[in-house]
KOLNUMI-455521 format. One record per residue: x, z, y of N, C-alpha, C in turn. Coordinates in steps of 0.2 Angstrom, whole numbers, padded with zeros to 4 digits, always signed. Example, Ala and Ser with C-alpha at 12.3 -4.5 7.8 and 13.67 -1.06 7.14 Angstrom:
// KOLNUMI-455521
+0066+0039-0028+0062+0039-0022+0066+0039-0016
+0064+0035-0011+0068+0036-0005+0064+0039+0000
***
This chain:
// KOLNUMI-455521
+0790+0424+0255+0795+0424+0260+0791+0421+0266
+0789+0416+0265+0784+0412+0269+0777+0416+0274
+0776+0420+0268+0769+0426+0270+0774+0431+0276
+0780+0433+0274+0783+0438+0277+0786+0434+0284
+0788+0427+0286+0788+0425+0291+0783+0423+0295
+0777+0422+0294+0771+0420+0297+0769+0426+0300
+0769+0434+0295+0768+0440+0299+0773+0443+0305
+0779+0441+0303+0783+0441+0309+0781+0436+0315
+0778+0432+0314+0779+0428+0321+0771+0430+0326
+0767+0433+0318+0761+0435+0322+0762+0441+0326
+0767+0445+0323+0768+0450+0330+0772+0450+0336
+0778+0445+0334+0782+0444+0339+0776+0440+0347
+0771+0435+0343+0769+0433+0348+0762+0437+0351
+0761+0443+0348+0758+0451+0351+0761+0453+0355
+0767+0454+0355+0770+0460+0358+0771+0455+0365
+0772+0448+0366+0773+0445+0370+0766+0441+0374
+0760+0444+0369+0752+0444+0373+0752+0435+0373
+0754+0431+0368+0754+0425+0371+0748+0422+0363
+0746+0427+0361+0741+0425+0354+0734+0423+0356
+0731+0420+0352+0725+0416+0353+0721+0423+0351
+0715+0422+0352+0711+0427+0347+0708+0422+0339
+0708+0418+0340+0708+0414+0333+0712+0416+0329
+0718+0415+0330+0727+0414+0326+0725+0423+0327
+0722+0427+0329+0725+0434+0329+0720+0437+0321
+0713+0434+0322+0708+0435+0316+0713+0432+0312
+0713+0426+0310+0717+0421+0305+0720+0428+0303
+0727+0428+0304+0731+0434+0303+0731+0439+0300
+0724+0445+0303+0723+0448+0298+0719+0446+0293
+0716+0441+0292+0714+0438+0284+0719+0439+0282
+0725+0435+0285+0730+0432+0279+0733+0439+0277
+0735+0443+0282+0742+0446+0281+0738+0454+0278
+0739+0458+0278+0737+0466+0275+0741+0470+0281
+0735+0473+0283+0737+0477+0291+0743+0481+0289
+0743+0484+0283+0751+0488+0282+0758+0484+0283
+0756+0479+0279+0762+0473+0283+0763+0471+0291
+0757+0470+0295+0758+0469+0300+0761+0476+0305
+0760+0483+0303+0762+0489+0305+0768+0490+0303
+0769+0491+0298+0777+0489+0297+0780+0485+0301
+0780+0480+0301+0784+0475+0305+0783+0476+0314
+0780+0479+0316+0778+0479+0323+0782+0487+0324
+0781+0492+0318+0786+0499+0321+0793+0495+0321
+0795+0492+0316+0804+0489+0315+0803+0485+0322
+0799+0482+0324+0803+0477+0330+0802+0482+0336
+0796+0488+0337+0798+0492+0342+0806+0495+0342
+0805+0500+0335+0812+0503+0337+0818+0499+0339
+0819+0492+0336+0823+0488+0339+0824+0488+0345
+0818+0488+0350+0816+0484+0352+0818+0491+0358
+0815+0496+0357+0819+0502+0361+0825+0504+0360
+0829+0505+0355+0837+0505+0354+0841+0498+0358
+0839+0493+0359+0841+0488+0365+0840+0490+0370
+0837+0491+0374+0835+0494+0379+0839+0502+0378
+0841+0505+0377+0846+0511+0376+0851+0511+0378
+0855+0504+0373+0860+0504+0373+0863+0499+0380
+0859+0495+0382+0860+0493+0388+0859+0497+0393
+0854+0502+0394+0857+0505+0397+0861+0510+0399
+0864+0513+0394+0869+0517+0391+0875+0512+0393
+0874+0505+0392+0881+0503+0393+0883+0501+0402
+0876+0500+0404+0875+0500+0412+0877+0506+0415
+0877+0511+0413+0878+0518+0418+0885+0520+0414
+0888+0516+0410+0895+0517+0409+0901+0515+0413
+0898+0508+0416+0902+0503+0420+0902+0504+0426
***
C-alpha cells in the first residue's frame, strides 16, 4: 500500500512539473514504469472527465 501511495504522489507531483530530478530517478528505481503508466492514464482520464463535466455544466447555466 505504501509502494502504491509513494507512486501516486510521484506522478501527481509530475503532472504538476514540481519534481526534482533526484526524487524522479529515485522513483523509477523504486516503482516499475507499468505501475507508474497506469497511474498517470487513471489520473489523466480523471483529470479530463473534470474538465468536461465542468464545462458541460458551465454552458448549461
Amino acid at each position: 500500500m505504501q509502494q502504491l501511495i509513494s507512486a501516486l504522489q510521484s506522478v501527481i507531483a509530475a503532472f504538476f512539473g514540481v519534481q526534482s530530478e533526484n526524487k524522479r530517478q529515485s522513483d523509477f528505481k523504486q516503482h516499475s514504469p507499468l505501475s507508474i503508466i497506469i497511474i498517470a492514464v487513471i489520473l489523466f482520464i480523471i483529470f479530463v472527465a473534470a474538465i468536461y463535466g465542468v464545462v458541460a455544466w458551465v454552458l448549461n447555466t
